[in-house]
C-alpha positions in Angstrom: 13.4 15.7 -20.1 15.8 14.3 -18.4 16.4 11.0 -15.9 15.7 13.1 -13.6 12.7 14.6 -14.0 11.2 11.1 -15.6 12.0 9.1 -12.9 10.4 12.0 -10.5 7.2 12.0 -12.2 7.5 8.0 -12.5 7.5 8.0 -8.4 4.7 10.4 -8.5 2.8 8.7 -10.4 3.3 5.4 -8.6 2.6 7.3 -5.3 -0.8 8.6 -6.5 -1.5 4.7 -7.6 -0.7 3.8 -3.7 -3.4 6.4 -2.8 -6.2 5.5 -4.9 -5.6 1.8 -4.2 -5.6 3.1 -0.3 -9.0 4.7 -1.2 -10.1 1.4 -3.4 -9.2 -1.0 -0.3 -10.6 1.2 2.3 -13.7 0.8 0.3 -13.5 -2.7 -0.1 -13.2 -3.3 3.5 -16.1 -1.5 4.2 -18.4 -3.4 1.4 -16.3 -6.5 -0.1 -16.4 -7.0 -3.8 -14.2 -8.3 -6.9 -11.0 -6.6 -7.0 -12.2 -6.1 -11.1 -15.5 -3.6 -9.8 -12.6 -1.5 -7.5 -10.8 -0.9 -11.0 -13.6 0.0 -12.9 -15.2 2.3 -10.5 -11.8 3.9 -9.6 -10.5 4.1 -13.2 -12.9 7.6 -13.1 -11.2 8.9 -10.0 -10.1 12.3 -10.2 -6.8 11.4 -9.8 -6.5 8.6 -11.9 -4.8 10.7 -15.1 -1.9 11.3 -13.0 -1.8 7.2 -11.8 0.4 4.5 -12.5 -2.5 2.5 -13.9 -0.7 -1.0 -14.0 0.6 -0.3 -10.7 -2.9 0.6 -9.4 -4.4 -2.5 -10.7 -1.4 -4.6 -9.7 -1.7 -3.7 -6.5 -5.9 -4.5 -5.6 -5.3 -7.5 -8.0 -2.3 -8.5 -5.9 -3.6 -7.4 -2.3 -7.4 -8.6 -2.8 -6.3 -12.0 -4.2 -4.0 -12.6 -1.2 -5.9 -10.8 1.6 -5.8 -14.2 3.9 -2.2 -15.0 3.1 -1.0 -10.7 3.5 -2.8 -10.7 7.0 -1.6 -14.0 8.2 1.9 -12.4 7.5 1.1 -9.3 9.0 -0.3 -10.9 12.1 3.4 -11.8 13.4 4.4 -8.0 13.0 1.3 -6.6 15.2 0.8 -6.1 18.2 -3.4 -7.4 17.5 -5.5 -8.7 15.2 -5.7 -7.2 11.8 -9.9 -7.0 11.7 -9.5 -4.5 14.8 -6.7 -2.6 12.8 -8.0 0.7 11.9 -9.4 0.5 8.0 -6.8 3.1 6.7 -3.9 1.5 8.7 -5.1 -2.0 7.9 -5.0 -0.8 4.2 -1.7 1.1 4.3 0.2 -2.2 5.9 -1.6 -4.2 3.2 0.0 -2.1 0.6 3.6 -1.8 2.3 3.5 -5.5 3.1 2.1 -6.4 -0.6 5.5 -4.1 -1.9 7.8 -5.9 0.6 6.8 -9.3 -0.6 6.8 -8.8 -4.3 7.8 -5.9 -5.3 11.5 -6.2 -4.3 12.1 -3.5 -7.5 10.8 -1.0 -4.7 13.3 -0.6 -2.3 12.5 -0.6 1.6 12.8 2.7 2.8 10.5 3.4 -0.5 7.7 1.5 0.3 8.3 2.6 4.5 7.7 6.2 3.5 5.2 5.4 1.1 2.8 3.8 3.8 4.3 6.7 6.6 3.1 9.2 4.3 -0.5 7.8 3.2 -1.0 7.3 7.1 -0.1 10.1 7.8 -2.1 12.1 5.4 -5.2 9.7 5.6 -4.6 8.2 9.1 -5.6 8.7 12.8 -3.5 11.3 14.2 -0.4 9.0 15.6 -1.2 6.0 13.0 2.0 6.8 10.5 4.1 5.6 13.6 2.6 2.2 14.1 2.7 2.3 10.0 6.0 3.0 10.6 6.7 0.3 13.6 5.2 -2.4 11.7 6.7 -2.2 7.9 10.7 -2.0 9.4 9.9 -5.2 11.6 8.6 -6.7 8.3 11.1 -4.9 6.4 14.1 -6.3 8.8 12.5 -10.4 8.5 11.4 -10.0 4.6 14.4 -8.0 3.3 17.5 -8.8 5.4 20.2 -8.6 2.4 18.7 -4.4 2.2 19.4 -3.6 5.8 
């Protein structure tokens, strides 16, 4: 195999993490609960074989633990409050935001059309642009040296 194709399937499996953690934090807005029971009851997901496990984990561990810091960020890039967000957008920008701030492995534009595409496949109809809006504001403040 070569870099290639290992890095490709390294990016798809990291992508299918950033779905199931959009599916575990939709979910977790909707009934609260320790990041740890997310895991566990995702870690039979369909999906999962073809996850970035770590990443997966990383990411509700990450984004649960910090959910009043990650808004309180996100609040100066919107144009509202993040409780009347949308769930799915609310989650997406929570992920993006999350990868911005401490994932700086992931470039930028990765994590941008990361959250575009998970909004836009999971999302209300227009929501991938807002998605979009949002994460290159916070992209522009949080990344500066990338631009």
């Amino acid at each position: 195999m070569g870099v290639h194709s290992s890095t490709h399937a390294f990016s798809r499996q990291r992508a299918m993490a950033r779905k199931l953690a959009l599916q575990a934090l939709y979910r977790w807005q909707i009934n609260e609960c320790p990041w740890q029971d997310l895991v566990q009851e995702f870690s039979v997901a369909e999906d999962m074989p073809h996850a970035d496990r770590e990443y997966f984990q990383e990411l509700l561990e990450g984004i649960c633990g910090a959910r009043t810091a990650l808004d309180e960020q996100l609040a100066a890039f919107i144009d509202r409050t993040p409780a009347l967000l949308d769930p799915v957008e609310h989650a997406t920008l929570l992920i993006g935001l999350y990868e911005l701030v401490h994932r700086l492995d992931v470039p930028y534009k990765v994590v941008i059309n990361e959250a575009v595409s998970l909004a836009k496949r999971f999302g209300a109809t227009d929501g991938h642009k807002y998605v979009n809006a949002v994460l290159d504001r916070a992209a522009r403040e949080l990344r500066p040296a990338e631009r």
